[in-house]
C-alpha positions as CSV (number, residue, x, y, z in Angstrom):
1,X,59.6,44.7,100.9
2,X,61.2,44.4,97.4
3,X,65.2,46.1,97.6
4,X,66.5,47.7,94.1
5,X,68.2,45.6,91.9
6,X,72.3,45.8,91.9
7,X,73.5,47.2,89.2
8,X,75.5,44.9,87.1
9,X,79.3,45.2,87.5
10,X,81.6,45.6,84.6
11,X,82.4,42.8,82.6
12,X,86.6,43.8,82.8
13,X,89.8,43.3,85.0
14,X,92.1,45.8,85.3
15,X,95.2,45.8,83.5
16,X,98.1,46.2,85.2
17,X,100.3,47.4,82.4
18,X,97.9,50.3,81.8
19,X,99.7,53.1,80.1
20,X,100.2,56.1,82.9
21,X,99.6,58.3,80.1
22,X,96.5,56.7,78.6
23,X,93.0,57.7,79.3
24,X,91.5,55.4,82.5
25,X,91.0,52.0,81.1
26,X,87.4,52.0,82.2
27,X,86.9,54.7,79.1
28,X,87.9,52.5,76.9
29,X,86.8,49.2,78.2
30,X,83.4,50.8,77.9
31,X,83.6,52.5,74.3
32,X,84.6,48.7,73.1
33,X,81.6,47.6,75.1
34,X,79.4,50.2,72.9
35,X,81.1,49.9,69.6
36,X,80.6,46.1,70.1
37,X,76.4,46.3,71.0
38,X,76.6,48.9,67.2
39,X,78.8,46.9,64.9
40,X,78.1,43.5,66.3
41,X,80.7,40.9,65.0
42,X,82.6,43.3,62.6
43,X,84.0,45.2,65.4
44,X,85.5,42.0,66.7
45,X,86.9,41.2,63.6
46,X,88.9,43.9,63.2
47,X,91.2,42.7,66.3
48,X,90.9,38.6,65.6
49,X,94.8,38.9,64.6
50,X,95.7,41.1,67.3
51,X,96.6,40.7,71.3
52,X,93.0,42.5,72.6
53,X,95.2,44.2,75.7
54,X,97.6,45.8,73.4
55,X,95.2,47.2,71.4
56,X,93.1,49.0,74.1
57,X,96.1,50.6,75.6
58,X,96.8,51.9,72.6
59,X,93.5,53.3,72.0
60,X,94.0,54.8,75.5
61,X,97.0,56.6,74.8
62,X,95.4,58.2,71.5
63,X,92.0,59.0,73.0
64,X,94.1,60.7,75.5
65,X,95.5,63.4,72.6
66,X,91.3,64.2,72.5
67,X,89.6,66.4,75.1
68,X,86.6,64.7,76.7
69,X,84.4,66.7,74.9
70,X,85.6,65.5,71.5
71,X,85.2,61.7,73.0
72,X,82.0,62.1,74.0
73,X,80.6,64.0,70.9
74,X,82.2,60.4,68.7
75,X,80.7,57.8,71.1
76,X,77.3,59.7,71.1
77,X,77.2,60.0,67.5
78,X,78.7,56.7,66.2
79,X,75.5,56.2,63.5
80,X,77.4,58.4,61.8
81,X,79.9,55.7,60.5
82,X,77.9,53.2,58.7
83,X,81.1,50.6,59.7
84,X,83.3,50.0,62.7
85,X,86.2,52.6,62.6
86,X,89.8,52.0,62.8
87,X,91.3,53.8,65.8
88,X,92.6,56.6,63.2
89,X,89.2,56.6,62.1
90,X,87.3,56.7,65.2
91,X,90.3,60.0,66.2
92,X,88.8,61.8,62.8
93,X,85.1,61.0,63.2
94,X,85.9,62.4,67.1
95,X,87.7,65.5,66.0
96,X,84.6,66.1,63.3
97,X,82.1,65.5,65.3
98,X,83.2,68.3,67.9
99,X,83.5,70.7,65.2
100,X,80.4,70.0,64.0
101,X,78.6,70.0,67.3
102,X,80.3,73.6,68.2
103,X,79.1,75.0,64.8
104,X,76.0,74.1,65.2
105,X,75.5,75.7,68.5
106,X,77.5,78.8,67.2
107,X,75.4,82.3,67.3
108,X,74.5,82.7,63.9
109,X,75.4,86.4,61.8
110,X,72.0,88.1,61.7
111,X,71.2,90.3,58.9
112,X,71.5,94.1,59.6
113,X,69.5,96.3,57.3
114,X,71.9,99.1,55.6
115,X,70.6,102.6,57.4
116,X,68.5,104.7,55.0
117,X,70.8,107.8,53.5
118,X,68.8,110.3,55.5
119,X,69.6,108.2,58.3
120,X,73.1,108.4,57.2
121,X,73.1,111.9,56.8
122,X,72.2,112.8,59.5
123,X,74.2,110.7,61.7
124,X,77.6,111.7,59.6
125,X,76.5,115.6,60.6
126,X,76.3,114.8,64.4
127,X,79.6,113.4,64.2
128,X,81.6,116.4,61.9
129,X,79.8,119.0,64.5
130,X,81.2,117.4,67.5
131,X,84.4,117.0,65.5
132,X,84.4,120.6,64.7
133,X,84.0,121.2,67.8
134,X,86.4,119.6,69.6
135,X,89.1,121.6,66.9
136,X,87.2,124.8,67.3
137,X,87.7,124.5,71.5
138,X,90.6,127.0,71.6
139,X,89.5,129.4,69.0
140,X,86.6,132.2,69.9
141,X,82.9,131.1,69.2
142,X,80.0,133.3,68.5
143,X,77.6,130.3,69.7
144,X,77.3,132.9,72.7
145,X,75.4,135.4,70.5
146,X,73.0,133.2,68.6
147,X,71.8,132.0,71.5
148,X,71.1,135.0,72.9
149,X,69.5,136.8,69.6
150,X,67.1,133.4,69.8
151,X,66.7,133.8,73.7
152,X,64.5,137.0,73.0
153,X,64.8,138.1,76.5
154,X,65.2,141.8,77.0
155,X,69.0,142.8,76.7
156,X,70.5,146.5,76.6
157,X,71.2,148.0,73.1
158,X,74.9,147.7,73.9
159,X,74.5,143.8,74.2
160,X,72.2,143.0,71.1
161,X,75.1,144.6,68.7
162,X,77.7,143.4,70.0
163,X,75.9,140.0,69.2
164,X,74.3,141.2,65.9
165,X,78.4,141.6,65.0
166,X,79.6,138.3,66.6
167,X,76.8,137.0,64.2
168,X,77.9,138.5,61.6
169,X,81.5,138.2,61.8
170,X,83.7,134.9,60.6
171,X,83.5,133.2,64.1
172,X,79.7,133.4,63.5
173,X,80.0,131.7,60.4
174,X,82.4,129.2,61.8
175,X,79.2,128.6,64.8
176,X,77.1,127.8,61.9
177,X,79.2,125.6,60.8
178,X,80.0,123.3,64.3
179,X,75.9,123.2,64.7
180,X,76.0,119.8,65.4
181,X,72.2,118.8,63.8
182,X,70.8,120.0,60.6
183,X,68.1,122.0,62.4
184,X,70.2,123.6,64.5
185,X,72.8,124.7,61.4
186,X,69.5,126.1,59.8
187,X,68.2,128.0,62.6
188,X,71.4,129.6,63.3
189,X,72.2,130.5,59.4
190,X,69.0,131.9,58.9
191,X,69.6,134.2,61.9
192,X,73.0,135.4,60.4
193,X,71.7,135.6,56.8
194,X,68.5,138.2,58.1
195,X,71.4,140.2,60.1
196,X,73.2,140.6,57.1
197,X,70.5,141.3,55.3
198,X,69.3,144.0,58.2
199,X,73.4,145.4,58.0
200,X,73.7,146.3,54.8
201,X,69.5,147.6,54.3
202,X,70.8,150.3,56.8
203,X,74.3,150.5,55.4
204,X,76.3,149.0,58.5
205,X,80.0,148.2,57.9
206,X,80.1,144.2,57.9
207,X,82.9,142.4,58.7
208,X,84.1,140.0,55.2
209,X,81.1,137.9,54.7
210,X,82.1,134.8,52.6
């Protein structure tokens, strides 16, 4: 029976002056390792005058100023630089590619169609009757006797005018007023305009009518 292959072990020793405040050394060993199968030769030249060690520990103390994520978003997209990078380079193209990775992936605005000015309308009434409202809460309302003049159910004489003249009077006008839809504002002035109308037909004192 055939056993799986080893996997090959990595082609680095540790380095014993490793900065304590550089990334682990096994990051870096293997981003040279990568930059070295996509650049080929060029990446090598870039360090033929330099001591190799001291170079990747100092590439390990920068990459540590980066969060992982911005590492991994400039090793996975090193096409992107048609050359080997510097290390300040290969910090910017990092740093970029982050940015542009977390814009990409950003919700995008969606386009809200503007409401229709009935739409409007009718939404800016809602809001001043409830607003009205909420003013009016300590003052008298004659909501009481539009609602019952609408109800239709069978009320004593005594009880329909003393709602006919809440109608009528200012605080029914001010009920008109707090309706808080449209419809409701034109049912209820309708109501107080035929009263009128019925008061002074039969010559009934009216409170001031505005």
């Amino acid at each position: 029976m055939s056993t799986p292959a080893q996997q090959p072990q990595d082609d680095w020793a540790p380095d014993p002056a490793w900065p304590v405040q550089a990334v682990p050394q096994k990051w870096v060993e293997r981003l040279f390792a990568t930059m070295s199968a996509t650049y080929g030769a060029r990446f090598a030249d870039l360090w033929r005058v330099s001591d190799i060690s001291q170079v990747k520990r100092q590439w390990g103390i920068e990459l540590a100023k980066l969060t992982a994520s911005q590492i991994k978003a400039g090793r996975e997209n090193l096409m992107n630089l048609v050359r080997s990078p510097t290390l300040p380079e290969f910090i910017a193209h990092c740093r970029q590619s982050r940015a542009d990775a977390v814009a990409h992936t950003a919700p995008q605005l969606v386009h809200e169609p503007r409401t229709t000015p009935e739409a409007a309308a009718a939404g800016l009434a809602k809001v001043m009757g409830a607003a009205r409202a909420v003013l009016r809460r300590d003052q008298p309302s004659a909501d009481w006797a539009f609602r019952m003049l609408l109800n239709g159910a069978q009320r004593s004489h005594e009880a329909l005018r003393c709602a006919r003249d809440a109608v009528t009077s200012p605080a029914g006008k001010e009920a008109v007023e707090a309706c808080e839809t449209p419809e409701k504002r034109e049912q209820y002035r309708a109501l107080r305009q035929r009263v009128i109308d019925d008061y002074r037909m039969r010559g009934i004192r009216l409170w001031s009518v505005a």
